[in-house]
C-alpha positions, 0 to 999 in steps of 0.5 A: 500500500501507498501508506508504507513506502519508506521515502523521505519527505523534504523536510519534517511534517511539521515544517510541511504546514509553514504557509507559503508567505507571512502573515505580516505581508498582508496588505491590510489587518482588520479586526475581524482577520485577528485570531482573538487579538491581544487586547493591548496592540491587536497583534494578530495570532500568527500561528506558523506550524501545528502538530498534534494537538498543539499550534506554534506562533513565530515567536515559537510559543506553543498554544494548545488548541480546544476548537480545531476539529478538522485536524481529526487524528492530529495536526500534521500526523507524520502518517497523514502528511507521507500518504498525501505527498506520496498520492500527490505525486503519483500521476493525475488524470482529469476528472471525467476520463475513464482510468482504471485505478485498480480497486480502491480501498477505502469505500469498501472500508467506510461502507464497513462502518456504516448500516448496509443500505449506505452503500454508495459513496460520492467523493466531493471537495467540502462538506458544503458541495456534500450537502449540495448534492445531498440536496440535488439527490433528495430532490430527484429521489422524491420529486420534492422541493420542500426542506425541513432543517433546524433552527440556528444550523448552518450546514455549508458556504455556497449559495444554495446550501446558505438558504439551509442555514437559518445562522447565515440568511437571519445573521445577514437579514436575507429573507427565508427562502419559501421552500425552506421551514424551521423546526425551533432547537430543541434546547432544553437548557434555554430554549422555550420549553426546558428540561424543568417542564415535563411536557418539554420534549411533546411541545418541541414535538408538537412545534416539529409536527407542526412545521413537517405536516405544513410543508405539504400546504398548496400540493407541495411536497417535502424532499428532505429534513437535513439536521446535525444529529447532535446540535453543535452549531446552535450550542452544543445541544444533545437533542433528546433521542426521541425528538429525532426519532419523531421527526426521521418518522415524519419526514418519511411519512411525508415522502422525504428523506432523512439527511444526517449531517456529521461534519462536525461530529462523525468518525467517532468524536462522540466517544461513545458512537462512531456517528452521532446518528447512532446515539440518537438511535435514528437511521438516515438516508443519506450520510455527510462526512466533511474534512475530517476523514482526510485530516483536513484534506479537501475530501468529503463524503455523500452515503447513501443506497444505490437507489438514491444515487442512480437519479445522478445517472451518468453523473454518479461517475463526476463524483468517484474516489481519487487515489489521493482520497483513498491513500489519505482517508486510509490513512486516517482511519489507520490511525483512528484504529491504531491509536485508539482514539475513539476510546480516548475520546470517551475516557478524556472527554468524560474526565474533562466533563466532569472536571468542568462539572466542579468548575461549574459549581464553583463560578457563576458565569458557568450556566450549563455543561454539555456534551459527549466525548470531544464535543463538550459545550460551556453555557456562558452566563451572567449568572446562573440564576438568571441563565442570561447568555453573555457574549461579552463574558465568553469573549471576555474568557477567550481572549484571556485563555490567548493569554494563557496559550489556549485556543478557543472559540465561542459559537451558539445563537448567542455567541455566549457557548464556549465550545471545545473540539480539539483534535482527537489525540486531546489527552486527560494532561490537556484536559486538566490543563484546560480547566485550570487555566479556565479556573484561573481565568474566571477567578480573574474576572469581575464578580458576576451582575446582570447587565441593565437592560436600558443601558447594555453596558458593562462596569468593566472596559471589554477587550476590544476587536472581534472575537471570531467563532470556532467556525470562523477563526479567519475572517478576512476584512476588505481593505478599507473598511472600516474599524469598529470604535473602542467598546464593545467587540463587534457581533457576528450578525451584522457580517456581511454576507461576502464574509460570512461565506469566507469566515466558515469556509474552512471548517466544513 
């Protein structure tokens, strides 16, 4: 196989991930191209190399990275970096031209990691062009035009995938398209109904039958519901397993097709499943799997049947697997196995819970604990009684973890989640190192008050610049634009749409 050819690479792995020109030569930095920039000279964070968990700015400090997800088994896995140089060299055909590779290994190993009836797979470039043609596919299965997804995702960056993403089109105040319908989040922390109400899981049943059965008013007909099985985009939400299992129940019912999106949350993250689907005990009709199977490289997955592929007709051959995709994804699953990283996953991320747990009971601004495996969410409150989301203090505590050499990010409705997703190779050392920073961090900050409402302002001057989500860690900025004025640091939602599609681009 490709992946055990003793060679030696031009240089080390890691010098491999040095970009190609500094940061410094950009013509322009904004404060939206500033990862979590310092507050007193707004330097950005110019990071030149990875590996493993860990990221290294120019000046050689070493930052333990809790948000990049895409770096699945590790940034700049030595196995991962031989099997895409190796691939890269080997000679390229132009898609679309009949050429035998022999039998490609890695389709017959996902097919063996997925139920039986998904048993066709089409290789794209980006989670966003997988959801893409998971679209075309529902909607010449089943002759179909209406899709059901969930309120606050966001499933991609090309155009037609930002009408799926209520975060995107309600960010930029672009209107829903008509064949787009919502069903609310079912947040049982926050959201309308909570976990305090017994009736809380039937009225989020109830608000989802409603929308499902209305999608067929006017002799319409729904082609698909497409949602992350676990909510990560709207804040880390685990939705109760009937919850799903009601709506795949609908939809199908309806004639549709059941999408589960595992971008963020596949190839065994959860710890305790390898797919997300799995702990919601539901069974999709079509599987995304984004960057993650490749580590990063520009691969991505469409599972499906045989049945629903054939509507691609002579299409289906656009979207075969390359030698490049099956030495790199080969790979990654190599090292998942051999390193043991789906039961890491469990063992750190239920150790990690649990000492974000203690850290809960000790500062107010920590609402609510959430997640499985390296998923893990931290509701960012002003205090717990009050359960009144902060974004200001979440930024607040990402800025200072830059400080501490911590990377992270904060996403949700109300940008007030602190979300943690690092590479899998994460490890209990990490975790504890994590939480005590964090604690330090909190400790520093000002006693925990509710803002007034008429005034919106804080008793304490914030860390200017914008702090950007796990989604969006680069957002470039136009030249000459203009910067924001001291204060508070600028919301997500009044991005352009043009730097919406460049902030997520990266992560799908």
């Amino acid at each position: 196989m490709i992946r055990n050819v003793d060679f030696a690479l031009p240089g080390c792995s890691m010098e491999m991930c040095k970009p190609l020109r500094a940061i410094s030569s950009c013509r322009h930095v904004g404060k939206s191209f500033r990862l979590q920039g310092l507050q007193q000279d707004h330097r950005p964070l110019k990071i030149v190399r990875a590996s493993q968990q860990y990221m290294y700015d120019n000046t050689n400090s070493e930052y333990l990275d809790c948000v990049n997800s895409v770096s699945h088994v590790g940034h700049c896995h030595p196995a991962v970096v031989r099997a895409t140089y190796l691939a890269n060299n080997l000679d390229v055909v132009t898609p679309g031209w009949e050429f035998d590779t022999g039998e490609l290994t890695y389709p017959r190993q996902l097919r063996q990691m997925l139920p039986d009836h998904l048993d066709t797979f089409l290789f794209c470039d980006s989670g966003s062009e997988a959801v893409d043609l998971s679209l075309q596919l529902s909607r010449l299965h089943t002759s179909g035009t209406e899709t059901v997804v969930v309120d606050n995702a966001f499933h991609g960056c090309i155009e037609s995938v930002h009408q799926l993403s209520p975060k995107v089109f309600k960010a930029n105040n672009i209107t829903k398209a008509d064949w787009v319908h919502i069903v609310p989040v079912p947040d049982l922390y926050r959201g309308e109904h909570r976990r305090e109400d017994p009736a809380a899981l039937d009225k989020y049943l109830a608000a989802a039958r409603e929308v499902v059965l209305g999608t067929r008013q006017g002799g319409r007909k729904i082609a698909c519901f497409i949602s992350e099985p676990m909510l990560v985009i709207p804040g880390c939400v685990m939705p109760p397993p009937a919850w799903l299992q009601e709506i795949y129940k609908l939809v199908r019912e309806c004639g549709g097709l059941c999408i589960a999106d595992e971008v963020q949350t596949g190839l065994g993250r959860l710890g305790s499943h390898l797919w997300s689907f799995q702990a919601q005990e539901v069974t999709p009709d079509i599987v995304i799997i984004g960057k993650t199977i490749g580590n990063g490289y520009p691969m991505a997955v469409v599972a499906t049947s045989k049945e629903i592929a054939a509507v691609l007709g002579d299409r289906v051959k656009e979207y075969r697997c390359s030698q490049v995709v099956d030495a790199v994804g080969c790979v990654v699953l190599e090292v998942l196995q051999q390193e043991n990283l789906m039961a890491s996953a469990a063992s750190v991320g239920s150790f990690l819970l649990e000492l974000l747990a203690k850290l809960q009971e000790k500062h107010e601004y920590i609402g609510d604990v959430r997640g499985s495996g390296l998923v893990v969410g931290i509701d960012v409150v002003w205090t717990r009684e009050s359960r009144k989301p902060s974004q200001e203090i979440a930024e607040q505590i990402v800025h200072k973890m830059r400080e501490e050499y911590v990377i992270l990010a904060n996403e949700g409705n109300e940008r007030n989640v602190l979300m943690l997703m690092p590479p899998m190779c994460f490890t209990q050392d990490n975790a504890t190192s994590l939480v005590q920073r964090l604690d330090k961090v909190l400790c520093e900050l000002p006693k925990p008050q509710v803002p007034k409402e008429e005034t919106g302002l804080l008793s304490y001057n914030m860390v200017t610049g914008m702090c950007e989500g796990r989604l969006g860690i680069i957002q470039p900025q136009e030249e000459g634009e203009e910067e924001e004025g001291e204060g508070f640091p600028c919301p997500r939602n009044t991005m352009g749409l043009e730097g919406s599609q460049k902030s997520y681009q990266d992560l799908d």
